[in-house]
C-alpha positions as CSV (number, residue, x, y, z in Angstrom):
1,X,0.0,0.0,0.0
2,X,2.9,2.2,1.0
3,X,4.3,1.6,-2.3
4,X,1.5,2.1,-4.6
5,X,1.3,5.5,-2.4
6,X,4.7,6.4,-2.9
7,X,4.7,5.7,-6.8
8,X,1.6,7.8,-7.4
9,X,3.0,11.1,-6.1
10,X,5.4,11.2,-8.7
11,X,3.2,10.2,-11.6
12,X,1.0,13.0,-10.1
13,X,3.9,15.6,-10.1
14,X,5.0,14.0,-14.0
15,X,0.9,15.0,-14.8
16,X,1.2,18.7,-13.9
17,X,4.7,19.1,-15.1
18,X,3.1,17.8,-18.6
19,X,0.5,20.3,-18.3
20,X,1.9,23.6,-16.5
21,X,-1.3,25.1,-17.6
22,X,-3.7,23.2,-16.0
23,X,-3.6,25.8,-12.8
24,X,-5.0,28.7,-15.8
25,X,-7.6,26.3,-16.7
26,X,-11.5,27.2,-15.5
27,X,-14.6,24.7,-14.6
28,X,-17.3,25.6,-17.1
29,X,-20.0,23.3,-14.7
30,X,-18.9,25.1,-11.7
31,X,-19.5,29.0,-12.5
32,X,-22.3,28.1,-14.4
33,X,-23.9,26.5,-11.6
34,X,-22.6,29.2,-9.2
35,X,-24.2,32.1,-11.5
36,X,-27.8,30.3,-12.0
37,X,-28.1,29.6,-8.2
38,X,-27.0,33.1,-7.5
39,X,-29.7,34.3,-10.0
40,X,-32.5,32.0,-8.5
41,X,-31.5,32.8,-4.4
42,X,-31.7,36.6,-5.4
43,X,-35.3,36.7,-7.4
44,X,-36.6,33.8,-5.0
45,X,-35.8,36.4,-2.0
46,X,-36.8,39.6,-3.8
47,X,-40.4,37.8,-4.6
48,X,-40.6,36.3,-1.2
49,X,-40.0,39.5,0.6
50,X,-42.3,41.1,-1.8
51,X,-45.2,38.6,-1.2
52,X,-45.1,39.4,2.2
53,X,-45.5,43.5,1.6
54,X,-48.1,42.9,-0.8
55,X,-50.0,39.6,-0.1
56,X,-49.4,39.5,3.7
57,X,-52.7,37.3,3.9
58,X,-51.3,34.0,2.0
59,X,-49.0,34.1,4.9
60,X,-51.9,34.4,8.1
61,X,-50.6,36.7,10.1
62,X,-47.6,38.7,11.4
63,X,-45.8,35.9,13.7
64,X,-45.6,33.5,10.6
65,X,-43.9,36.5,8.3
66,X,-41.6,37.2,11.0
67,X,-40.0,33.6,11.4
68,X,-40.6,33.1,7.3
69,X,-38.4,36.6,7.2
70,X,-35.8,35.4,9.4
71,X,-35.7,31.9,7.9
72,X,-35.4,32.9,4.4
73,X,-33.0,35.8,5.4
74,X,-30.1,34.0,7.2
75,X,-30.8,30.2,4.6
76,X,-30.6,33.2,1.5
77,X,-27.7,34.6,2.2
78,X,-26.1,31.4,3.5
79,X,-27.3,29.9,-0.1
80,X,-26.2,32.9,-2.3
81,X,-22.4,32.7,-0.5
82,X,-22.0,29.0,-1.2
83,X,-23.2,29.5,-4.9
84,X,-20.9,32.8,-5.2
85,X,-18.1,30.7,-3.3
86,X,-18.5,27.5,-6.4
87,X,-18.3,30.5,-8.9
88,X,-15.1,31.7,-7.4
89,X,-14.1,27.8,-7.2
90,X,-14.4,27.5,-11.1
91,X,-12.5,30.3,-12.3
92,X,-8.9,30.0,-12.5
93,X,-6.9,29.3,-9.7
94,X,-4.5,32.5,-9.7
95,X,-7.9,34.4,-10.6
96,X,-9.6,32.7,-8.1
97,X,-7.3,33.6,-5.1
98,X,-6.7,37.0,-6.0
99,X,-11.0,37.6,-7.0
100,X,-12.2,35.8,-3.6
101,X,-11.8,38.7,-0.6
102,X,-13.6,40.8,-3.0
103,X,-16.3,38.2,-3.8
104,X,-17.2,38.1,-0.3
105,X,-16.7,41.8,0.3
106,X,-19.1,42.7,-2.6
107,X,-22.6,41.5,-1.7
108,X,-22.4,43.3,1.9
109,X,-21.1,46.4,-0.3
110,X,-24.0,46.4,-2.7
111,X,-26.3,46.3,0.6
112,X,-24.8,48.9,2.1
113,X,-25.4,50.8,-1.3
114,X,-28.8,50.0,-1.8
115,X,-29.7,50.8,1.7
116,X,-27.7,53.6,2.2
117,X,-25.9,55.4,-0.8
118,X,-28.9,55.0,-3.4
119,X,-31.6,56.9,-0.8
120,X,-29.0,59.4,0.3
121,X,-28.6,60.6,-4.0
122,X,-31.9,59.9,-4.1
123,X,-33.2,62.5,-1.2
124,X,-30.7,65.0,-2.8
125,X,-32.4,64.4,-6.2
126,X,-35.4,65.2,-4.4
127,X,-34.6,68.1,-3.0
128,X,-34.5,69.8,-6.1
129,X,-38.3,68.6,-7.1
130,X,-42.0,69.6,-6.2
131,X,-43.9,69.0,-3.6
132,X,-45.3,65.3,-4.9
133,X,-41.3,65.2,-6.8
134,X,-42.9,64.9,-10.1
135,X,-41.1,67.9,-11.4
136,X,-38.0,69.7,-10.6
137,X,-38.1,73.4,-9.5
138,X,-34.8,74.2,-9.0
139,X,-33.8,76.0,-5.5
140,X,-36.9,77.0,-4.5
141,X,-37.2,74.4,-1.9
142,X,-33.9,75.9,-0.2
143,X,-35.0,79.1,-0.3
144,X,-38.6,78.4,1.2
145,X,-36.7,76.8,4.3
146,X,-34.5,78.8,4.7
147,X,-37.3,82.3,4.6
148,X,-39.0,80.4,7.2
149,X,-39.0,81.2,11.0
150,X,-40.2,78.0,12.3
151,X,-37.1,76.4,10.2
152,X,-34.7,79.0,11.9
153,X,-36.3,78.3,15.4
154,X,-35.4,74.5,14.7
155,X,-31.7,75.5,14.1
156,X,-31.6,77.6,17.4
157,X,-33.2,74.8,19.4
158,X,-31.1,72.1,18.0
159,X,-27.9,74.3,19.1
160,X,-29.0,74.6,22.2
161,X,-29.4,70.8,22.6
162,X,-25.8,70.4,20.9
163,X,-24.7,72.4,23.2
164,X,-26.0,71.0,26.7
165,X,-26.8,67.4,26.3
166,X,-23.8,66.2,24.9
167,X,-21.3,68.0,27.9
168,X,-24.0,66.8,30.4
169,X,-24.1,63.9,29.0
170,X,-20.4,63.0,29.4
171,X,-20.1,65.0,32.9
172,X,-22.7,62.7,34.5
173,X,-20.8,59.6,33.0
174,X,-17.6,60.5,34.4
175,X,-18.9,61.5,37.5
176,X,-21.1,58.3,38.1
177,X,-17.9,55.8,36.7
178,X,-15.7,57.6,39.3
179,X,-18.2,57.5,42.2
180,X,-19.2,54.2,41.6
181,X,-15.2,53.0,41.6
182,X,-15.2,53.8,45.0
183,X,-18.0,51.8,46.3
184,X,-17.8,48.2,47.2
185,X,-18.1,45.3,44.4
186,X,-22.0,44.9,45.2
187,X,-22.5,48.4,45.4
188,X,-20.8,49.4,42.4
189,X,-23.0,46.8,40.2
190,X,-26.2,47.9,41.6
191,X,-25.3,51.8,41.5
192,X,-24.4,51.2,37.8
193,X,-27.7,49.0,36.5
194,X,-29.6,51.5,37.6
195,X,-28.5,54.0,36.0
196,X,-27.6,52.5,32.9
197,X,-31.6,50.5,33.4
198,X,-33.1,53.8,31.3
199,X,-30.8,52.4,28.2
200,X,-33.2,49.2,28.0
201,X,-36.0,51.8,27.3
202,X,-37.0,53.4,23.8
203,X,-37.2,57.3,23.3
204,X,-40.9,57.0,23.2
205,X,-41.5,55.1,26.3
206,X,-39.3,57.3,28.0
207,X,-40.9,60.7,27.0
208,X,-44.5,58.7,28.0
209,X,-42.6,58.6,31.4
210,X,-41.2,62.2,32.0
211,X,-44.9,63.4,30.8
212,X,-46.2,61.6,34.3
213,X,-43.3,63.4,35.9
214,X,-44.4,66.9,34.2
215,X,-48.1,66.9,34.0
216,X,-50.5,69.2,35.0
217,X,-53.9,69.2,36.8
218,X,-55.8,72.1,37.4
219,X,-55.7,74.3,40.9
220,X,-57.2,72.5,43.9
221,X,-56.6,69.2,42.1
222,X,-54.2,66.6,43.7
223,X,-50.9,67.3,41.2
224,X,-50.4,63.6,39.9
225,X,-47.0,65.0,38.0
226,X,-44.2,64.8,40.4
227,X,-43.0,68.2,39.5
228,X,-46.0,70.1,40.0
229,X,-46.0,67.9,43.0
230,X,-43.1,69.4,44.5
231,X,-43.4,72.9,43.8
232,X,-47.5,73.3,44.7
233,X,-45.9,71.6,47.7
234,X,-43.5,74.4,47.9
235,X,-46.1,76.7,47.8
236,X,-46.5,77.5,44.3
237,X,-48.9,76.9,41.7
238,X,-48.9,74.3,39.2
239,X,-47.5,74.9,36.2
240,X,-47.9,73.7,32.4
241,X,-44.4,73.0,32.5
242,X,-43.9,72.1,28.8
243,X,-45.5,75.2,27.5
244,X,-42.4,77.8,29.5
245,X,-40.7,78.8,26.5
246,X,-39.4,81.5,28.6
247,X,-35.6,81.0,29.0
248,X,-36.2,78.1,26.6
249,X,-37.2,76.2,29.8
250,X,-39.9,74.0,27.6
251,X,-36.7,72.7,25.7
252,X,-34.7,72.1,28.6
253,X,-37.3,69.8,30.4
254,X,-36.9,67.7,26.9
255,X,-33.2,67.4,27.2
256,X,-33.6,66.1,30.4
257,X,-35.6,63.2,29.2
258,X,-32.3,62.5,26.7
259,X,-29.8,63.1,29.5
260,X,-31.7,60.8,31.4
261,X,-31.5,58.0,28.5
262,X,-28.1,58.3,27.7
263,X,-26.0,59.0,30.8
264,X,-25.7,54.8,31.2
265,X,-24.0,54.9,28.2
266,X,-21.4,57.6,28.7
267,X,-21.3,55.9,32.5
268,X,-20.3,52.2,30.8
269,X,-17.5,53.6,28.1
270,X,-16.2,56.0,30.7
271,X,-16.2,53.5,33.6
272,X,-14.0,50.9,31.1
273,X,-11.8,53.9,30.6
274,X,-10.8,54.8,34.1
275,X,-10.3,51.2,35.1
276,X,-8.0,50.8,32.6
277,X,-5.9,53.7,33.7
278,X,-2.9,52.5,35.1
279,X,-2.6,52.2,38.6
280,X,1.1,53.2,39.0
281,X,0.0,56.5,37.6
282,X,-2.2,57.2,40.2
283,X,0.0,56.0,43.7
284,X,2.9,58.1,41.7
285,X,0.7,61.3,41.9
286,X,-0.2,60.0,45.7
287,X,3.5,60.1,46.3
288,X,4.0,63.2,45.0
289,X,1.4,64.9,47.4
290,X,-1.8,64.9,44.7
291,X,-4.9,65.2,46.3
292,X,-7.9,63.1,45.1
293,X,-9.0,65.9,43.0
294,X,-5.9,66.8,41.4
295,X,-5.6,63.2,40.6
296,X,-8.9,63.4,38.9
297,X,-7.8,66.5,36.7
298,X,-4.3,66.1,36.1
299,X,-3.9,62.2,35.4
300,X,-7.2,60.2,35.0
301,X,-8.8,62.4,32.7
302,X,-5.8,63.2,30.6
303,X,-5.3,59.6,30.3
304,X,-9.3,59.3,29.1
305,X,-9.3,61.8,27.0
306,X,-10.1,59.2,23.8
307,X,-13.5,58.0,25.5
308,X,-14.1,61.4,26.4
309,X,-13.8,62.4,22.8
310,X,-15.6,59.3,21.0
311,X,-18.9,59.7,24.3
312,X,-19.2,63.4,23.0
313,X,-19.5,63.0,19.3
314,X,-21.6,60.2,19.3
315,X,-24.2,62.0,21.8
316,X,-23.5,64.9,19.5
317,X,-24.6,62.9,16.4
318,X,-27.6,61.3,18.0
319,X,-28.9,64.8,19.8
320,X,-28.3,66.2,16.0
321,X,-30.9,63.8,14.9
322,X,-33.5,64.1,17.7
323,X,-36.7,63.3,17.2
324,X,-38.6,60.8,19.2
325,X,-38.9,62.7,22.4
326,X,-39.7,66.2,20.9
327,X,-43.0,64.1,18.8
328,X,-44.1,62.2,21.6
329,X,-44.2,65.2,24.3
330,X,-45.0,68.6,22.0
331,X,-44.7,68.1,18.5
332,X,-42.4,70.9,18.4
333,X,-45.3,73.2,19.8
334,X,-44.8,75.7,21.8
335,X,-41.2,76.8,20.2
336,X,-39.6,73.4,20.9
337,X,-39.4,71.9,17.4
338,X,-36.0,70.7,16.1
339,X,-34.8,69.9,12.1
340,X,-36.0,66.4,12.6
341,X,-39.0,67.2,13.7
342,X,-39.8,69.8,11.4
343,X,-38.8,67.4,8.7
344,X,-41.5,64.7,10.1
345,X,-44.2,67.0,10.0
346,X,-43.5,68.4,6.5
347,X,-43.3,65.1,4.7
348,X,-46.1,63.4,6.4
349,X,-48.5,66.2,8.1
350,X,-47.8,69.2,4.7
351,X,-47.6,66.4,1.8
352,X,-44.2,68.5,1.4
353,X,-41.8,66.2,0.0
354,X,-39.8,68.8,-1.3
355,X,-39.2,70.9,1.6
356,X,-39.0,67.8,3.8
357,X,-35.9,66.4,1.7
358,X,-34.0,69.9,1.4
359,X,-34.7,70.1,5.4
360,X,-32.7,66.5,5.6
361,X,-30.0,67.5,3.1
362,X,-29.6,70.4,5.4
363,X,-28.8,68.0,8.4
364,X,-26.8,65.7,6.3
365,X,-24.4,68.1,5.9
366,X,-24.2,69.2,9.3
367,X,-23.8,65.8,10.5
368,X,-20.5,64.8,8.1
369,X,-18.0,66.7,9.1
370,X,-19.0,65.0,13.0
371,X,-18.3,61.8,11.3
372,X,-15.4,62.5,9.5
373,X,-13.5,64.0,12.8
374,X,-15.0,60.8,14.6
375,X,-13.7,58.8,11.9
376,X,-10.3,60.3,12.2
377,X,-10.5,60.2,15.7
378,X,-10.3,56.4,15.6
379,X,-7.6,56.0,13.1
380,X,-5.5,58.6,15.3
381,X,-6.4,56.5,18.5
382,X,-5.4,52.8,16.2
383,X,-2.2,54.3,14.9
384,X,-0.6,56.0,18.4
385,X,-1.5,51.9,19.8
């Protein structure tokens, strides 16, 4: 057996050294079966998908569409791979080697283009067109928006929530990580769930909440808002506390609601940070005399100054895009409407296509340079490790 083994290998070698071409050569049966069951995964999930937007009634109900959905999703793309992966099998082998990282790269590309890329040209194209974009009329979309008060009172209330939430934001993250360092083991967990527990909650259900904490009921009426609560119980009179647009207090009360939601966050990243500040840092600055709060100035904050950077922007990129909480509790009534906002209710409550895109080209552009310094931000950050 050992021999018959042995004398193969070089007949083998004597086969390819007869044909030093045979590495060139392509399997016909291979990409032709790779491209037709490519073809059929691709229209069988396009019509699938379809059926269920257009004939959701073959299917029953919405339980049966949702496991269908995630059945067909994961098994599709698990099909179209291993028919793209025999394609790449057939070509040459020196093509195949050097076509196979982009093979795989490309179908989570085109995704990401039709999802993303397509509708961002395609809100720009808009921009330019009608109210019901069946014709184009130039720039007068822009220049409607921007002759409009209620679009210049969005701007100045989404600057004043850029500038607020986001610094709050990160101030109550450091200062809950550091606090909570210094309790015990058990202490720290439980300090930390809870204030991280208004994460697991959706903007929505959230703003439903802080409307409890901020409604009204008439004078003489128990105040079943726990503001009102507290200040009738002061000795004041209850107040409509989301219609104060003095001071911009109306607005205020809203960023709470977001402070609220996304101080766990900044508290998680933040807390990671300062326990992976070295310790020999800290006893050196002890040695030297530091007090705890010089400690906390001049060498743990320094030395998080990364996390500090990436919390901010993306707080800053989510308040940019608020939405949620300013719908839910006043619609952007009483002159607390943001871009977003103002966007919603153009598109859907005007039948203003036009002005709604040019309203989210506007923001588009606002947010990229925020992701192009966060963007840089992490390449700086990979190439000083």
């Amino acid at each position: 057996m050992t021999a018959d083994t042995s004398a193969a290998a070089p007949r083998q070698r004597l086969r390819t050294e007869d044909d030093p071409d045979a590495h060139l050569r392509t399997n016909p049966i291979k990409i032709g079966i790779g491209i037709v069951g490519m073809i059929a995964v691709i229209w069988g999930l396009a019509n699938l998908f379809l059926a269920f937007g257009y004939y959701p009634e073959w299917f029953g109900n919405k339980f049966v569409i949702g496991i269908l959905a995630i059945v067909a999703g994961v098994g599709g793309a698990a099909l179209l791979f291993y028919f793209l992966n025999m394609f790449v099998e057939g070509l040459p082998r020196r093509l195949s080697e050097g076509v196979i990282p982009y093979a795989f790269i490309l179908p989570g590309l085109l995704l990401v283009g039709l999802m993303l890329i397509y509708p961002t040209f395609q809100t720009i194209n808009y921009s330019f067109a009608n109210a019901d974009s069946t014709a184009y009329v130039g720039l007068q979309n822009y220049k409607t928006i921007f002759g409009s008060s209620e679009f210049w009172q969005s701007i100045v209330n989404n600057i004043l929530w850029l500038l607020i939430v986001p610094a709050l934001v990160v101030a109550f993250g450091v200062i809950v990580a550091v606090l909570a360092d210094k309790l015990s083991a058990t202490g720290e967990k439980v300090a930390k769930s809870m204030v991280f527990l208004p994460m697991a909650i959706s903007a929505v259900g959230a703003s439903a909440i802080w409307l409890l904490v901020y409604a009204y009921n008439n004078p003489g009426q128990p105040q079943t808002g726990l503001l009102n609560a507290i200040w009738t119980g002061l000795g004041g009179d209850p107040q409509t506390w989301l219609a104060i647009d003095t001071l911009k207090l109306n607005s205020i009360l809203l960023m709470v609601i977001l402070i609220w939601l996304q101080a766990g966050f900044a508290m998680v990243l933040l807390s990671s940070a300062i326990k992976g500040v070295p310790e020999d840092t800290v006893e050196a600055a002890r040695i030297d005399g530091a007090g705890e709060f010089q400690i906390f100035w001049q060498v743990i904050i320094p030395q998080i100054k990364g996390t500090i950077i990436t919390v901010f922007v993306t707080v800053f990129i989510t308040v940019l895009k608020v939405f949620d909480i300013v719908y839910v509790t006043t619609n952007g009534a009483y002159g607390t409407n943001v871009i977003a906002n103002l966007f919603f209710n153009k598109l859907f409550a005007a039948s203003e296509a036009g002005q709604a895109t040019a309203i989210v080209v506007v923001l588009l552009i606002a947010v990229i340079p925020l992701i192009w310094y966060q963007v840089k931000h992490f390449r700086d950050e990979e190439a000083g490790r």
